[in-house]
C-alpha positions in Angstrom: 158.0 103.0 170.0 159.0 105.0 167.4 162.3 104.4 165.7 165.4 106.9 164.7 164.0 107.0 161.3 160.6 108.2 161.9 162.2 110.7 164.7 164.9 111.9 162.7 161.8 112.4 159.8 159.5 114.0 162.1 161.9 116.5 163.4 163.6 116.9 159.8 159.7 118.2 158.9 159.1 120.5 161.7 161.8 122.3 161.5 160.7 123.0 157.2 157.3 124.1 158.5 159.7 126.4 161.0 161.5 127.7 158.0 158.3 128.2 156.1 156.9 130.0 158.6 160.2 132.2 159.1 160.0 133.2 155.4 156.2 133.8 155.2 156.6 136.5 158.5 159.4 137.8 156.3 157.2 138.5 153.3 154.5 139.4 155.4 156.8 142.0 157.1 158.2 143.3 153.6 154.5 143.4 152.2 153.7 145.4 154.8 156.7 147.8 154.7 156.3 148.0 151.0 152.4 149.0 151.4 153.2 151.5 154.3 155.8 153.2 152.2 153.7 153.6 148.8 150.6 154.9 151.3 153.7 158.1 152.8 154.1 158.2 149.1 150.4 159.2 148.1 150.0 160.7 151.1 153.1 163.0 149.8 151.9 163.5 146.4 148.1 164.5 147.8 149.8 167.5 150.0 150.9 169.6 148.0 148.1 171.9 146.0 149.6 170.3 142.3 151.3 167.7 140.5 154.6 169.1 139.7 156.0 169.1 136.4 158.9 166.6 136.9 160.4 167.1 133.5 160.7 170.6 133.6 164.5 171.5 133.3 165.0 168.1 132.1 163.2 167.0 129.4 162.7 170.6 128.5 163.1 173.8 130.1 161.4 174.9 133.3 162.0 178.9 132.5 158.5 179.9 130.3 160.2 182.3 128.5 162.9 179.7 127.2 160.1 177.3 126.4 157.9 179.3 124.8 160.8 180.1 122.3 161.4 176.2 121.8 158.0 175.8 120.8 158.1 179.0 118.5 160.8 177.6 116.7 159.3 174.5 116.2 156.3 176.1 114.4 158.5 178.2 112.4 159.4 175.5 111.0 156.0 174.0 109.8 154.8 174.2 106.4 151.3 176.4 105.6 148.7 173.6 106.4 145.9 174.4 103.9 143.4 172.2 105.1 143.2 174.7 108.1 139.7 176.2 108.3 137.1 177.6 110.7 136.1 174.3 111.1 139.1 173.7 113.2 137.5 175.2 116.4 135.0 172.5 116.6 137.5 169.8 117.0 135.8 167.5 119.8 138.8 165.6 120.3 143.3 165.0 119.5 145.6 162.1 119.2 148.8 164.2 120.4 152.2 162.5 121.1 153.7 162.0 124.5 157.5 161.4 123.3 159.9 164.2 124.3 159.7 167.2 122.5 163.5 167.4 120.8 162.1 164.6 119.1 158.5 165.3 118.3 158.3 168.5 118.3 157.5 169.5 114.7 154.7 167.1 115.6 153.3 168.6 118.4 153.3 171.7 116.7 151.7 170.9 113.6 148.7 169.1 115.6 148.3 172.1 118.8 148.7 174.9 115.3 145.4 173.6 114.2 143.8 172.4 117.8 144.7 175.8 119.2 140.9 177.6 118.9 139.4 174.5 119.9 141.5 174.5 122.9 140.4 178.0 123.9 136.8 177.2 123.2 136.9 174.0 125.9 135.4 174.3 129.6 136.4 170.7 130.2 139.5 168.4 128.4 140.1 165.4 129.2 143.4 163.8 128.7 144.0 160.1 128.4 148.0 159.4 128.7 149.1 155.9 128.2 150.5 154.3 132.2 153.8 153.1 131.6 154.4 151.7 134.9 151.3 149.9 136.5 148.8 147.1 135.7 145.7 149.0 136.6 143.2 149.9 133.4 142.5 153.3 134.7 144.1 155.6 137.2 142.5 158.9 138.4 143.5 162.1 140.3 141.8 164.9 142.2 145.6 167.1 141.7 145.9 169.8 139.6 148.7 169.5 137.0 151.3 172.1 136.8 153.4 173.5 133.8 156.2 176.0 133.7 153.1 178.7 133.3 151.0 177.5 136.1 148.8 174.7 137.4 145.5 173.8 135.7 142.3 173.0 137.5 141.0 169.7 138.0 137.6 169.4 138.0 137.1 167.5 140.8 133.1 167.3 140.3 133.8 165.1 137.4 136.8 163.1 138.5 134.3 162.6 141.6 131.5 161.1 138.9 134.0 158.8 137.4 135.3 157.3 140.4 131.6 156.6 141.6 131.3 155.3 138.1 134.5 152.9 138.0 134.9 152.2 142.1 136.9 154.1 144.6 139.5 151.5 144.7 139.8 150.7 140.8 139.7 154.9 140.4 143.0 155.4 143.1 144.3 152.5 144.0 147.7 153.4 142.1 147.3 157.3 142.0 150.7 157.7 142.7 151.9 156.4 139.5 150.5 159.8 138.4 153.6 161.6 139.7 156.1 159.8 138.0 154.1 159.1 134.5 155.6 161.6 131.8 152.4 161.2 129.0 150.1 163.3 130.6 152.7 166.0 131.3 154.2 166.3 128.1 151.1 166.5 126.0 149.4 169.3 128.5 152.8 171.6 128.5 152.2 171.9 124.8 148.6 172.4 125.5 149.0 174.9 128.1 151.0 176.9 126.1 148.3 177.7 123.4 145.7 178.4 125.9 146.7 181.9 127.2 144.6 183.4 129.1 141.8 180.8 128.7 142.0 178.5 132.4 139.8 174.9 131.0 139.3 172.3 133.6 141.1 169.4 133.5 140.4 165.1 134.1 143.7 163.5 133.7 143.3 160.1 133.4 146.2 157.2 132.8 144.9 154.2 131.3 146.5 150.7 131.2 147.7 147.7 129.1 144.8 145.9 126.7 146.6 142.6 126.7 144.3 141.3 128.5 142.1 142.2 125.7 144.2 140.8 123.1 144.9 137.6 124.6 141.3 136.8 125.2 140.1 138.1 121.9 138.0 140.8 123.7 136.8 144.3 123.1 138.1 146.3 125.8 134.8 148.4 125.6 133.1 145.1 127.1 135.0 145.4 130.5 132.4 146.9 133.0 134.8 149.4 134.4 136.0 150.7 130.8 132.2 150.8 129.8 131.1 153.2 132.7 134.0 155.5 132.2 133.2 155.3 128.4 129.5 156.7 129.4 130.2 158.6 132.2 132.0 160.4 130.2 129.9 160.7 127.0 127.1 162.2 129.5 129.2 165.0 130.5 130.9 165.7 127.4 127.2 166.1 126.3 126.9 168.8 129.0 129.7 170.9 128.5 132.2 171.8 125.6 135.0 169.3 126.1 137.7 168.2 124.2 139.3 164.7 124.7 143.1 164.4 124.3 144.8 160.8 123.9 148.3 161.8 125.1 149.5 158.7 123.1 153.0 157.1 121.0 152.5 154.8 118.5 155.0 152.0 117.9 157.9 150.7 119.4 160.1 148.5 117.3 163.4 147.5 116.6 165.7 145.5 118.8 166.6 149.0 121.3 170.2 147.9 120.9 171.8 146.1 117.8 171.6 146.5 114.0 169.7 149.3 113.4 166.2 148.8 111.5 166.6 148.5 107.5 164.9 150.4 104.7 162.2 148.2 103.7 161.2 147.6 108.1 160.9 151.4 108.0 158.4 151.5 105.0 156.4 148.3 106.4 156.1 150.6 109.8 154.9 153.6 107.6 152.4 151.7 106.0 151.2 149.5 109.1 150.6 152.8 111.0 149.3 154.3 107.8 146.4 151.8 107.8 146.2 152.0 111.9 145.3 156.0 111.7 143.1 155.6 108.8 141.0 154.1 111.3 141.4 156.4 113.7 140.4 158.8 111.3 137.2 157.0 110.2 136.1 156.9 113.7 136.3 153.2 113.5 137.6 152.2 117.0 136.6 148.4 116.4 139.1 147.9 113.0 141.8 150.0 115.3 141.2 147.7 117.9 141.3 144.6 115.3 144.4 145.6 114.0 146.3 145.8 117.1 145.1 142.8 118.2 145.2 140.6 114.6 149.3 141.2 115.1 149.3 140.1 118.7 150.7 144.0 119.3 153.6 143.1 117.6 154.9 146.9 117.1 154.0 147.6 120.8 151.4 150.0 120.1 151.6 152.3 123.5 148.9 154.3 122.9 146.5 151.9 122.2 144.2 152.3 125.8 144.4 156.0 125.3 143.4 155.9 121.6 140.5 154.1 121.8 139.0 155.5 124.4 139.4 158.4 123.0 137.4 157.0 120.0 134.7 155.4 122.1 134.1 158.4 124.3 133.3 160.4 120.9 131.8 158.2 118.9 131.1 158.2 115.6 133.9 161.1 114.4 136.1 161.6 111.5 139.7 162.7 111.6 142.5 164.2 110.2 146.6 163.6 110.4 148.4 167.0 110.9 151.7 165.3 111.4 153.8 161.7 111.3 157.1 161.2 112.3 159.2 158.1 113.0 161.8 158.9 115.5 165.0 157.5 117.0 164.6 155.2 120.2 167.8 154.8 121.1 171.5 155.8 121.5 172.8 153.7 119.0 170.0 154.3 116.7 169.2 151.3 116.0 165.4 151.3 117.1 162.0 153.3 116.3 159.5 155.0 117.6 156.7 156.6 115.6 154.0 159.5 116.5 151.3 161.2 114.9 148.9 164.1 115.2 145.4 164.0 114.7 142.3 166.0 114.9 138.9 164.5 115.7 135.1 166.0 114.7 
């Protein structure tokens, strides 16, 4: 016969598997809700014939004529570049900014100045925007993206090869973070701009965090799904003129809130990123890597993923900085955020 105790235990435990039970159905249920409501959400963003430009009017404006004047009055503002040459046409590849344009803008300019023929010249760019907002390493799109003066192309051919290349799954499992995702947008309004008449296709890809990279003291290039985009793309590229864009920030730093950053933080910054885009500019993806990694991505480096896969997809490739700037990344000012241009053979 069993006693009070053990009854008093036994019913004590079935009514915690009860409330276990309760809770998993409950997470179960919200799992399911949350999956069925980003599926409407793809399904939403797949509709309509583009990606719309959701920072038009915001972050800048959405009337062409008004934002064609912007960018004028940013490149009235550059200095003659006299490194500019014919050689500029056979540019095979940009670091451009993705920060807002009130704050890069001279930026932006100086780099799309000098980018401009090479832009014109392209059947195929490829842009690689840093993903702010989800974990996965690389995120495609078959949508075309639209500007204030239009929507480019897609090429869904090759955004087709890549996701046979990288899996269906890996290639568009979070496509819908392209909607909300501002690199991509800001680097191809700029981009757009200088193309005039000339209609390129487009591969937008977002690409994710390297931690995992970091932390394990691993190349990224030795991940099999970075690997195949990294050739996929090399065959093409060898096919047809393209031009690879790494829509891509620098570093974050500061404490976004507090005393602002002090003299001698700026100059360490200048000459950290000075010796980051010196390897950029010697092609030499592995010491970029290194760097990053050697400080544990102390400065947040954001466009890390973007910038070396940039490199990786050219190969060997020398470079040039058309512009630096270390801008304001907050309110109070008391935080940084730097950006540079560069050009790629």
């Amino acid at each position: 016969m069993r006693t009070h105790a053990s009854q008093a235990t036994s019913h004590s435990t079935l009514a915690s598997q009860s409330r276990g039970r309760r809770r998993l159905c409950v997470a179960r249920s919200a799992g399911l809700e949350r999956a069925s409501a980003y599926n409407a959400g793809t399904a939403a963003y797949r509709k309509p014939p583009f990606r719309a430009a959701i920072l038009a009017g915001k972050s800048y404006p959405a009337d062409p004529e008004q934002l064609a004047a912007l960018f004028t009055r940013f490149e009235a503002d550059l200095l003659p570049d006299e490194r500019a040459s014919e050689s500029d046409a056979e540019v095979r590849g940009a670091v451009c900014p993705h920060i807002d344009y009130r704050r890069g803008g001279r930026v932006y300019a100086g780099l799309w100045r000098r980018a401009a023929e090479a832009a014109r010249q392209a059947e195929l760019i490829v842009v690689l925007g840093t993903d702010h907002n989800s974990s996965n390493l690389l995120t495609l799109t078959r949508q075309n993206y639209a500007t204030p003066w239009g929507a480019l192309p897609t090429s869904r051919p090759v955004v087709d090869a890549l996701a046979q290349a990288i899996g269906e799954k890996e290639a568009f499992e979070h496509e819908l973070y392209h909607r909300v995702e501002h690199s991509i947008e800001l680097a191809l309004v700029w981009l757009h701009a200088i193309l005039g008449d000339h209609t390129p296709e487009l591969v937008p890809i977002l690409t994710g965090s390297f931690m995992e990279f970091i932390n394990n003291n691993r190349p990224p290039d030795s991940h099999e799904k970075l690997a195949a985009l990294i050739e996929t793309l090399k065959k093409i590229s060898a096919q047809k003129r393209t031009l690879i864009i790494a829509a891509a920030d620098l570093a974050h730093v500061g404490p976004f809130g507090g005393q602002a950053l002090d003299f001698i933080t700026q100059a360490k910054l200048r000459s950290d990123d000075a010796q980051l885009l010196e390897a950029v500019c010697e092609g030499d993806a592995e010491s970029f890597f290194g760097q990053i990694q050697a400080e544990r991505d102390r400065r947040n480096i954001c466009g890390l993923p973007p910038i070396y896969l940039t490199m990786q997809i050219l190969g060997p490739t020398h470079g040039q900085i058309t512009g630096y700037e270390i801008c304001r990344a907050d309110q109070a000012n008391t935080s940084s955020v730097s950006v540079a241009g560069v050009l790629l053979w």
